[in-house]
PDB file with one MODEL, atoms N, CA, C and O in Angstrom:
MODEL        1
ATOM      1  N   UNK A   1     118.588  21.346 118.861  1.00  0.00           N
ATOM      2  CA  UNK A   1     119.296  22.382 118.106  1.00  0.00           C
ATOM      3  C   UNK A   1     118.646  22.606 116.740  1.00  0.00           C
ATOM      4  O   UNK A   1     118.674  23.748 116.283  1.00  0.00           O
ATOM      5  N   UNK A   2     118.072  21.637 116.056  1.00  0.00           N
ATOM      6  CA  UNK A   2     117.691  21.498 114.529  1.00  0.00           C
ATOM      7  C   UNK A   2     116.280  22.622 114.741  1.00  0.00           C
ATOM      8  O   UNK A   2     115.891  23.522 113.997  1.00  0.00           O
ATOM      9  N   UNK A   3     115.748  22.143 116.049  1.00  0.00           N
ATOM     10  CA  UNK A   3     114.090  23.076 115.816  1.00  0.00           C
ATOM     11  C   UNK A   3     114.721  24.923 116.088  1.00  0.00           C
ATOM     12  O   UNK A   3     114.356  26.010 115.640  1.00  0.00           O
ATOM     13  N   UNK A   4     115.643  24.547 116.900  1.00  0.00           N
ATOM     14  CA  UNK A   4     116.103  26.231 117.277  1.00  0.00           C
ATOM     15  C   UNK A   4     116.412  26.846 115.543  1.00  0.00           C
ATOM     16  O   UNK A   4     115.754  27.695 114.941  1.00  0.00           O
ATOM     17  N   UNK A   5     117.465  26.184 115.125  1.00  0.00           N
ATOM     18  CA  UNK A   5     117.675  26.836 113.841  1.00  0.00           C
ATOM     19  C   UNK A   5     116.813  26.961 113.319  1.00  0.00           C
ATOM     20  O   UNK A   5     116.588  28.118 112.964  1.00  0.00           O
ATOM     21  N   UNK A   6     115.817  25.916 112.947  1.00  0.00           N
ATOM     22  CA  UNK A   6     114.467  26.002 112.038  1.00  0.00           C
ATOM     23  C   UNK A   6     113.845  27.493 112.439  1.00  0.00           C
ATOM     24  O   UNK A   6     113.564  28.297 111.549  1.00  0.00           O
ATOM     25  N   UNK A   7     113.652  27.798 113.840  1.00  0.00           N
ATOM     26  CA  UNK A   7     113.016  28.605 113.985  1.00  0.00           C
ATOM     27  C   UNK A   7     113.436  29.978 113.916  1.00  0.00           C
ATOM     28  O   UNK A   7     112.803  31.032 113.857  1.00  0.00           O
ATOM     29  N   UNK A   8     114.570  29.724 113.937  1.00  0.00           N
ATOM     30  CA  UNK A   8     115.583  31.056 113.700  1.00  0.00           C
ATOM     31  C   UNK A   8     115.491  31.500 112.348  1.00  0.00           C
ATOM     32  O   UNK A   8     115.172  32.675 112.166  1.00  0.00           O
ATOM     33  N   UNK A   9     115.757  30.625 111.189  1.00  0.00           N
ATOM     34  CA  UNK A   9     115.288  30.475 109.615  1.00  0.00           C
ATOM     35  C   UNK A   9     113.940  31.113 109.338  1.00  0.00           C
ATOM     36  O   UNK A   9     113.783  31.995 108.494  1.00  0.00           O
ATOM     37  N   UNK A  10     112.817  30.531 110.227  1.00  0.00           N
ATOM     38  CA  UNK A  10     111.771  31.313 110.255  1.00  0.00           C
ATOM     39  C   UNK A  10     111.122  32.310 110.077  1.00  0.00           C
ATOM     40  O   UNK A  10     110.165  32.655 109.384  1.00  0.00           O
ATOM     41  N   UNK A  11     112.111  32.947 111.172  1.00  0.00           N
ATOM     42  CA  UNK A  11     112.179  34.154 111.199  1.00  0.00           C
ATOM     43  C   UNK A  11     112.668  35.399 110.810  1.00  0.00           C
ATOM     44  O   UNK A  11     112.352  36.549 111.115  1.00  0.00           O
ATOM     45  N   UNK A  12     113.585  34.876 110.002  1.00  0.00           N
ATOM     46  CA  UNK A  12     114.783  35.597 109.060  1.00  0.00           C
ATOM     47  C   UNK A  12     113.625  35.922 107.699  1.00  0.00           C
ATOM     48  O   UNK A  12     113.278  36.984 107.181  1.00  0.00           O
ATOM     49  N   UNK A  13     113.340  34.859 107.494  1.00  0.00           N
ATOM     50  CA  UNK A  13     112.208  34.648 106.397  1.00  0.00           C
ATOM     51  C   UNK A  13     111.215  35.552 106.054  1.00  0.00           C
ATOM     52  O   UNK A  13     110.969  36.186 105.028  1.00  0.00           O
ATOM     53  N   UNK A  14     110.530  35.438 107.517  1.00  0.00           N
ATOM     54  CA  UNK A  14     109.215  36.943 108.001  1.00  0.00           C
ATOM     55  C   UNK A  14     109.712  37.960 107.714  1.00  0.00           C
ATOM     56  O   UNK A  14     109.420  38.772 106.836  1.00  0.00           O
ATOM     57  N   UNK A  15     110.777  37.946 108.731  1.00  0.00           N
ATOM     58  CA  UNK A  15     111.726  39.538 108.645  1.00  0.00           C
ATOM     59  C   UNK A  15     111.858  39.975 107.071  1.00  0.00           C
ATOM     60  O   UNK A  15     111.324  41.019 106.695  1.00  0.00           O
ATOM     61  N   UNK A  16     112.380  39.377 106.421  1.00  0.00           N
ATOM     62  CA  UNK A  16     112.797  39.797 105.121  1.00  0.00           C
ATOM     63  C   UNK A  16     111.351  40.205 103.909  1.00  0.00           C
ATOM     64  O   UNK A  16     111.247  41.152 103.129  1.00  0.00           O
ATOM     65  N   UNK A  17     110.256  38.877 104.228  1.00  0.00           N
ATOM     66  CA  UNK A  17     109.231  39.067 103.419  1.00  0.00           C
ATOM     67  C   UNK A  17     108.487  40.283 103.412  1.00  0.00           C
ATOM     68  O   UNK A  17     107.948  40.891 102.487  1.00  0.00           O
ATOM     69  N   UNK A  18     108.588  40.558 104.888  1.00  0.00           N
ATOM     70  CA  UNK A  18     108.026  41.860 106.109  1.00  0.00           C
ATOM     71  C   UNK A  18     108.490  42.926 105.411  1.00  0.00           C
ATOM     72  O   UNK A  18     107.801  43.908 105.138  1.00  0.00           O
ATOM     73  N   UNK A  19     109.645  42.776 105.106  1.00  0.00           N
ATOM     74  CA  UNK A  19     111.243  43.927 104.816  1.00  0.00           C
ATOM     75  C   UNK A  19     110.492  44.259 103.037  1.00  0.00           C
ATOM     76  O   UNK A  19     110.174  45.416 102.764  1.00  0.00           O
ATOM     77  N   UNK A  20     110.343  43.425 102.261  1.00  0.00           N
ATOM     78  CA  UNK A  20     110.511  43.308 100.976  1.00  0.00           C
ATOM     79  C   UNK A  20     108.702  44.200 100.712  1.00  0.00           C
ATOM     80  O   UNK A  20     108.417  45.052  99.871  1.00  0.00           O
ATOM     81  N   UNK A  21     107.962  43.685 101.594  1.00  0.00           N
ATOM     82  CA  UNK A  21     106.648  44.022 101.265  1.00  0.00           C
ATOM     83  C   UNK A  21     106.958  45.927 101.372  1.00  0.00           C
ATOM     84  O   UNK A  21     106.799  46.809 100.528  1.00  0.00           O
ATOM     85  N   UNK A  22     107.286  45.958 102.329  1.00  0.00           N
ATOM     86  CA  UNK A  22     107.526  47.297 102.837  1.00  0.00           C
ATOM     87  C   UNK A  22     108.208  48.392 101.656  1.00  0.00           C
ATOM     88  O   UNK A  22     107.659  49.361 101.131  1.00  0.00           O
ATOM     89  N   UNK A  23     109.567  47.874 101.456  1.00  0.00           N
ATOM     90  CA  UNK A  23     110.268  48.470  99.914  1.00  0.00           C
ATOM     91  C   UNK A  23     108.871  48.606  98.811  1.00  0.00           C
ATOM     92  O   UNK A  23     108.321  49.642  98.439  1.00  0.00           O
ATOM     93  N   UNK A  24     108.538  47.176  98.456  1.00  0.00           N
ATOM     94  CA  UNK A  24     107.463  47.335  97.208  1.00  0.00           C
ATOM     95  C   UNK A  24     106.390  48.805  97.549  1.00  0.00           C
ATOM     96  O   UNK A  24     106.242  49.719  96.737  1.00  0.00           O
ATOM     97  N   UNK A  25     105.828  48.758  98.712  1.00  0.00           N
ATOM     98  CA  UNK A  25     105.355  50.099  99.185  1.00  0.00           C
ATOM     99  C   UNK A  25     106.062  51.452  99.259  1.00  0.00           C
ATOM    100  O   UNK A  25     105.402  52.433  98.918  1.00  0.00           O
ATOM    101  N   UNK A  26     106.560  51.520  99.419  1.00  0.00           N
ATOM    102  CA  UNK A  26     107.373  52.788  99.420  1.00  0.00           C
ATOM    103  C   UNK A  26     107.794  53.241  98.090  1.00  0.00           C
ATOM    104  O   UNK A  26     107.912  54.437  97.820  1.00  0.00           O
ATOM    105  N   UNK A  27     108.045  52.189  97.168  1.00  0.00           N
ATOM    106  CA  UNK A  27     108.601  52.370  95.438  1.00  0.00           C
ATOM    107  C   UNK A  27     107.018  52.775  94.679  1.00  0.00           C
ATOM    108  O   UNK A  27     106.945  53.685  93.853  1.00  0.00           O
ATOM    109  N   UNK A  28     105.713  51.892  95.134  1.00  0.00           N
ATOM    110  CA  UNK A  28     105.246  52.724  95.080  1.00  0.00           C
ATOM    111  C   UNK A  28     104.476  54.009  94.880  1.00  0.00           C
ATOM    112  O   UNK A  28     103.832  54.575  93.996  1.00  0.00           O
ATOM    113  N   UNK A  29     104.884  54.208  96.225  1.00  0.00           N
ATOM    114  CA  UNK A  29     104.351  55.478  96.357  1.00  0.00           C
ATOM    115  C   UNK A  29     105.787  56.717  96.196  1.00  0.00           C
ATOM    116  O   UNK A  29     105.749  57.944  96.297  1.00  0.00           O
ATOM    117  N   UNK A  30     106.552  56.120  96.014  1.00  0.00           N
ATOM    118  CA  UNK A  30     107.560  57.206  95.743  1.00  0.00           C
ATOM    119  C   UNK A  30     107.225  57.365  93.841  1.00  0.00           C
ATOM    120  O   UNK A  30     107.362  58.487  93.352  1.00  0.00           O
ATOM    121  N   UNK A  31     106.915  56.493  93.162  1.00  0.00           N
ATOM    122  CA  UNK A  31     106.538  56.615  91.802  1.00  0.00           C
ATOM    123  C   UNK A  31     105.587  57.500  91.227  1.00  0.00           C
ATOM    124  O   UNK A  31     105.617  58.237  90.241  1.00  0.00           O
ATOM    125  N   UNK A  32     104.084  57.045  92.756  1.00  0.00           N
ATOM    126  CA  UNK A  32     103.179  58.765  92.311  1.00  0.00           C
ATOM    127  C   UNK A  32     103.953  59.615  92.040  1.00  0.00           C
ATOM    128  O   UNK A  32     104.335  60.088  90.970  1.00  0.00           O
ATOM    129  N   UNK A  33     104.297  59.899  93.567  1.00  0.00           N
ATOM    130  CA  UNK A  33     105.169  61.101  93.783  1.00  0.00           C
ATOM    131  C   UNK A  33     105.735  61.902  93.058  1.00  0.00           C
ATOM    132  O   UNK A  33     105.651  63.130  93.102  1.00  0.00           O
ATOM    133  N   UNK A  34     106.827  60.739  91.789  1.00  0.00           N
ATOM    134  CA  UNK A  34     107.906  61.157  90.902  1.00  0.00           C
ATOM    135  C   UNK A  34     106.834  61.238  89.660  1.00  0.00           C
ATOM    136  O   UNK A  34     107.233  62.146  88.931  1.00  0.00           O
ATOM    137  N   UNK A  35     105.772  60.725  89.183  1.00  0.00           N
ATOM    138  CA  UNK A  35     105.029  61.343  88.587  1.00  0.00           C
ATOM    139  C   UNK A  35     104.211  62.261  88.414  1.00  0.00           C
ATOM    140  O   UNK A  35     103.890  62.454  87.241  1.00  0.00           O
ATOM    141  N   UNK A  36     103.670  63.026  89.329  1.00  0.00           N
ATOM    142  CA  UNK A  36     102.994  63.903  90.041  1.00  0.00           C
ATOM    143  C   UNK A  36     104.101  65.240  89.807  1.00  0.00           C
ATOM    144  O   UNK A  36     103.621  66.249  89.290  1.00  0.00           O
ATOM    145  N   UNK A  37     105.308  65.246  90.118  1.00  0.00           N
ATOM    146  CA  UNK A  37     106.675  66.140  90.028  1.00  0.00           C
ATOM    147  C   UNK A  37     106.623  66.542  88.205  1.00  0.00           C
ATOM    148  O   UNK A  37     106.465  67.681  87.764  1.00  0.00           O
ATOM    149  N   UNK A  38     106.747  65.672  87.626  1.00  0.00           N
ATOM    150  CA  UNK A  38     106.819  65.580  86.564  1.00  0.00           C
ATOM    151  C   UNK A  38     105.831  66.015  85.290  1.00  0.00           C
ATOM    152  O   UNK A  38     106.177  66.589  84.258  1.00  0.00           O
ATOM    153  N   UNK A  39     104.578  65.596  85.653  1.00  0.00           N
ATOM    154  CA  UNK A  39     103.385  65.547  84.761  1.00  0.00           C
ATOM    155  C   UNK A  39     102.724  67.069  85.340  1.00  0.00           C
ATOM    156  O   UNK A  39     101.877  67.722  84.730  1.00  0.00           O
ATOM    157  N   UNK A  40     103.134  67.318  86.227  1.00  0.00           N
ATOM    158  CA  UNK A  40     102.358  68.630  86.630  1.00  0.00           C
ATOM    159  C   UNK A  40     103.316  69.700  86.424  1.00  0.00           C
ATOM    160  O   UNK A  40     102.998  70.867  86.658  1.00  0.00           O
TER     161      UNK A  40
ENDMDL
END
């Protein structure tokens, strides 16, 4: 049971780091964006 959870933890982990990398990308490029709107 201890390795199942471990591995379940694991993966929550990925998921989220996966999740978080993704946001930082999108903020971004939504920032050009909102500068680009702005400055032009």
């Amino acid at each position: 049971m201890d390795a199942f959870f471990g591995l379940a933890i694991n993966q929550i982990v990925q998921f989220g780091l996966s999740s978080l990398q993704v946001i930082y990308y999108l903020e971004q490029l939504f920032r050009e964006f909102y500068n680009e709107l702005i400055f032009n």
